[in-house]
Residue frames relative to the residue before (quaternion, step in Angstrom):
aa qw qx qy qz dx dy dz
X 1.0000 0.0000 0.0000 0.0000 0.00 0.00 0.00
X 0.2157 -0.8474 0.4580 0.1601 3.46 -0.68 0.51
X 0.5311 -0.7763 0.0742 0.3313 3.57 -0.42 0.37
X 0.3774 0.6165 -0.4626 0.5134 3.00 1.46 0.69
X 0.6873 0.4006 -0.3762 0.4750 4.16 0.94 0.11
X 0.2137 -0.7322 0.6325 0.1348 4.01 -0.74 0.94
X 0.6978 -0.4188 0.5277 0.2434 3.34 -1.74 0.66
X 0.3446 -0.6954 0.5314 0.3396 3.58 -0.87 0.46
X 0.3884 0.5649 -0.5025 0.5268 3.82 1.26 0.12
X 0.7783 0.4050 -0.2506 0.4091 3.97 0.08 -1.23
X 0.7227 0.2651 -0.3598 0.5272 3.59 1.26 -0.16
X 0.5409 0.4973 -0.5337 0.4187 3.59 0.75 0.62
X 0.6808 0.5706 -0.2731 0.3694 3.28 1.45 -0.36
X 0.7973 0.0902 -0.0415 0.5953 3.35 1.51 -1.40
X 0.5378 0.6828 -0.4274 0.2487 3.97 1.58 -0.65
X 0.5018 -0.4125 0.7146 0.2596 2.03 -1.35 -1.67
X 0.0951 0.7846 -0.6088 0.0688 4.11 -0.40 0.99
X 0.6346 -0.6149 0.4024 0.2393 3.11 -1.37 1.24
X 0.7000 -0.2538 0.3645 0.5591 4.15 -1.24 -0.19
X 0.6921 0.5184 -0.1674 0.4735 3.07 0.20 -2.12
X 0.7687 0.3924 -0.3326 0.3800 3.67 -0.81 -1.15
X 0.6628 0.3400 -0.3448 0.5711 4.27 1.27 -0.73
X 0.4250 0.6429 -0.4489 0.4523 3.94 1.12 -0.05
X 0.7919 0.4433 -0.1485 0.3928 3.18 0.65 -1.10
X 0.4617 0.6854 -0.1616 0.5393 2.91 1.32 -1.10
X 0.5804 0.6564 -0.2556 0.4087 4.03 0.50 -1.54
X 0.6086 0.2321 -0.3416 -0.6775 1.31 -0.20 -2.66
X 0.0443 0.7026 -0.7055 -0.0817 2.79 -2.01 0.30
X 0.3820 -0.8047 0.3537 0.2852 3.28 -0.84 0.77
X 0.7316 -0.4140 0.1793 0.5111 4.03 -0.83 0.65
X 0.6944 0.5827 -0.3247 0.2700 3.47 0.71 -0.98
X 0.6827 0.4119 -0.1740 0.5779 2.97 1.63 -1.54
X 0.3457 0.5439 -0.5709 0.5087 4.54 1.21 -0.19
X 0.8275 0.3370 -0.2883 0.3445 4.03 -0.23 -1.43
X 0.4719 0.6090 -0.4803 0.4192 3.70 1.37 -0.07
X 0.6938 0.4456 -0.2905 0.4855 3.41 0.33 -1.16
X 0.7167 0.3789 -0.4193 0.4086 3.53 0.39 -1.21
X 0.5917 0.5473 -0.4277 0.4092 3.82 0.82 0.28
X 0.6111 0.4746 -0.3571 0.5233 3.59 1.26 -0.86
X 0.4817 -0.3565 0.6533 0.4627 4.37 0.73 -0.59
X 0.4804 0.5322 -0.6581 0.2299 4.06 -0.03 0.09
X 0.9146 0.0180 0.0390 0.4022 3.70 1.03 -1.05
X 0.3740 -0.7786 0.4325 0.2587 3.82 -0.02 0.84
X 0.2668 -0.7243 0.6129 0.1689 3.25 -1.47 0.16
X 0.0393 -0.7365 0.6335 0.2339 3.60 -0.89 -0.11
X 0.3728 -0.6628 0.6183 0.1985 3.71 -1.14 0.72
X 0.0524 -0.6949 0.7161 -0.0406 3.77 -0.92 1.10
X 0.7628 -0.2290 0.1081 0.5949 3.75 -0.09 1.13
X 0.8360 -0.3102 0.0838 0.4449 3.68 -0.42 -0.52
X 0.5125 0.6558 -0.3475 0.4319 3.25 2.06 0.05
X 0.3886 -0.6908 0.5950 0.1336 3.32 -1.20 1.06
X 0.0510 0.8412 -0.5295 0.0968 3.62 -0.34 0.91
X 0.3958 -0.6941 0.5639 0.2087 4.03 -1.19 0.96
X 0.4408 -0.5827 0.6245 0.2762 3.73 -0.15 0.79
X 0.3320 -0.7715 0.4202 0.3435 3.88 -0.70 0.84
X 0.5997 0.6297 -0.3329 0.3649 3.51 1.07 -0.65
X 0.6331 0.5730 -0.1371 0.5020 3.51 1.67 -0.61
X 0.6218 0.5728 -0.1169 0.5211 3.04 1.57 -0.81
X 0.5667 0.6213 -0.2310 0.4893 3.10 1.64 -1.09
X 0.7316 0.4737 -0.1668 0.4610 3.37 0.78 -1.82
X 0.6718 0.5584 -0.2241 0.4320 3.87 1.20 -1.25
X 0.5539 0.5013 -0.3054 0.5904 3.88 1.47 -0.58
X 0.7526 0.4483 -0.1962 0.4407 3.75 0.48 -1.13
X 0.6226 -0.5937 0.3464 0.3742 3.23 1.10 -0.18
X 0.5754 0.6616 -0.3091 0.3684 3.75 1.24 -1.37
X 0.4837 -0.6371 0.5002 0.3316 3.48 -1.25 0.46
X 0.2672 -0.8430 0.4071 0.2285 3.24 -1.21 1.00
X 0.1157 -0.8726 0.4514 -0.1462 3.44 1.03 1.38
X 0.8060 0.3357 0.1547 0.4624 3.15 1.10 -1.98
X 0.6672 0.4156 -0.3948 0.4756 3.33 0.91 -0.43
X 0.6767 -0.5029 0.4651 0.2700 3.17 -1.76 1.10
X 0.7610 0.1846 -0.4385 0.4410 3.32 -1.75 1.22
X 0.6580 0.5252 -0.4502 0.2976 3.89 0.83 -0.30
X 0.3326 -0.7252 0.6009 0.0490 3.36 -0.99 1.69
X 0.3770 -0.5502 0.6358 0.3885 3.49 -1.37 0.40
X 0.6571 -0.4159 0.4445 0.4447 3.34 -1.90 0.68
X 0.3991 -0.4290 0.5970 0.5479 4.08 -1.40 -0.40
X 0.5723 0.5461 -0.5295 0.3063 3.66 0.03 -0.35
X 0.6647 0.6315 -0.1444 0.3722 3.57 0.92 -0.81
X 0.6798 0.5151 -0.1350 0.5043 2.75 1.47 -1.81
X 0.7707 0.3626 -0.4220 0.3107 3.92 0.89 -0.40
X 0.4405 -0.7218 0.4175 0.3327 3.70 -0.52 0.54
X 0.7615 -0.4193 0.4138 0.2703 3.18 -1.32 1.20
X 0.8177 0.1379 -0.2079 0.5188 3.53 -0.97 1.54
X 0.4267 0.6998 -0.5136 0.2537 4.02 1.03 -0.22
X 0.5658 -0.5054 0.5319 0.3763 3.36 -1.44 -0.59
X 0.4536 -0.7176 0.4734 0.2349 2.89 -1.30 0.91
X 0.7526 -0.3459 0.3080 0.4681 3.92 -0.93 0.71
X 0.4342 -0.6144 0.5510 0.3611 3.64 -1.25 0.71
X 0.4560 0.6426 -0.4608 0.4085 3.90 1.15 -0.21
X 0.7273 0.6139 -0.1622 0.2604 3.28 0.86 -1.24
X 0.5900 0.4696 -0.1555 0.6381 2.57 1.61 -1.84
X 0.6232 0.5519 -0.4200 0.3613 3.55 0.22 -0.35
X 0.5013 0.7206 -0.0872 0.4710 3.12 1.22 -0.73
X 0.6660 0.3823 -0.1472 0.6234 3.55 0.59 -1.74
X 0.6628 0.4917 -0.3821 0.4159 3.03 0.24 -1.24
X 0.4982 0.6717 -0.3480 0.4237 3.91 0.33 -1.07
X 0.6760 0.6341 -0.2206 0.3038 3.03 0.15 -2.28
X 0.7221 0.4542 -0.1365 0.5037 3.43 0.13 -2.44
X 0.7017 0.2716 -0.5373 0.3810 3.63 0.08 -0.56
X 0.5100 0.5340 -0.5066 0.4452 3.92 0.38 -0.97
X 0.6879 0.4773 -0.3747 0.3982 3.99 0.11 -1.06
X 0.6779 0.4855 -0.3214 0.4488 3.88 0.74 -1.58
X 0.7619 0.4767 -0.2903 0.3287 3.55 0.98 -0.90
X 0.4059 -0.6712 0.4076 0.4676 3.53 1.83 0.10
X 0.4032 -0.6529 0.4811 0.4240 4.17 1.32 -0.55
X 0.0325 0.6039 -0.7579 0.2445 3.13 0.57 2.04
X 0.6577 -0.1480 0.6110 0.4150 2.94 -2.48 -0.80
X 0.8845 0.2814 -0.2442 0.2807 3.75 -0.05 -1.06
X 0.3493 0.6900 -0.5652 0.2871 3.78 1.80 0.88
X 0.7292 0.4574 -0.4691 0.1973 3.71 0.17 0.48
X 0.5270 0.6197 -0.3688 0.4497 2.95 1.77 0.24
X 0.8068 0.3653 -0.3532 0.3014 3.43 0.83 -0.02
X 0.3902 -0.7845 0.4809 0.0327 3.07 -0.78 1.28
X 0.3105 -0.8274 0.4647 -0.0556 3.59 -0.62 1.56
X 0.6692 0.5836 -0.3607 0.2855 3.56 0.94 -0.57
């Protein structure tokens, strides 16, 4: 083994393990892995376009245990914003958009007026 490769014990402990590799692991098959990850049974973390099980989460999600408590588990961002926040400057940018198209009834001349 060289030392750039880790035990699957050391990445249940500190890695990272692919969809597949906790599928197996389960078993469970992908359809039923994305059920749970819909009920909150199991998180994900996104590393560029790679989906990855946090091993400590994996650990707790194979065994059966809730993964409330084990290390690497992240609330969703949905979760994380509190109740009454603003919405994204994308959004607002957006709304904002919106009202002028509305003030302008959707003439030709709704981009010329300028609410702010």
């Amino acid at each position: 083994m060289s030392d750039k490769e880790f035990s699957l014990a050391e990445r249940l402990e500190h890695g990272n393990l692919t969809i597949g590799e906790v599928c197996d692991l389960k078993p469970r098959c992908h359809s039923g892995f994305y059920e749970d990850l819909k009920k909150g049974l199991v998180v994900l973390r996104k590393i560029g376009r790679k989906s990855v099980v946090p091993g400590p989460v994996a650990r707790a999600y194979i065994e059966g245990r809730s993964i409330a408590g084990a290390a690497g588990s992240v609330a969703s961002p949905k979760s994380e914003k509190p109740a009454g926040a603003p919405a994204s400057n994308r959004l607002q940018e957006f709304a904002h958009i919106g009202k002028r198209w509305l003030a302008s009834e959707g003439t030709a001349e709704w981009g010329a007026a300028d609410d702010s």
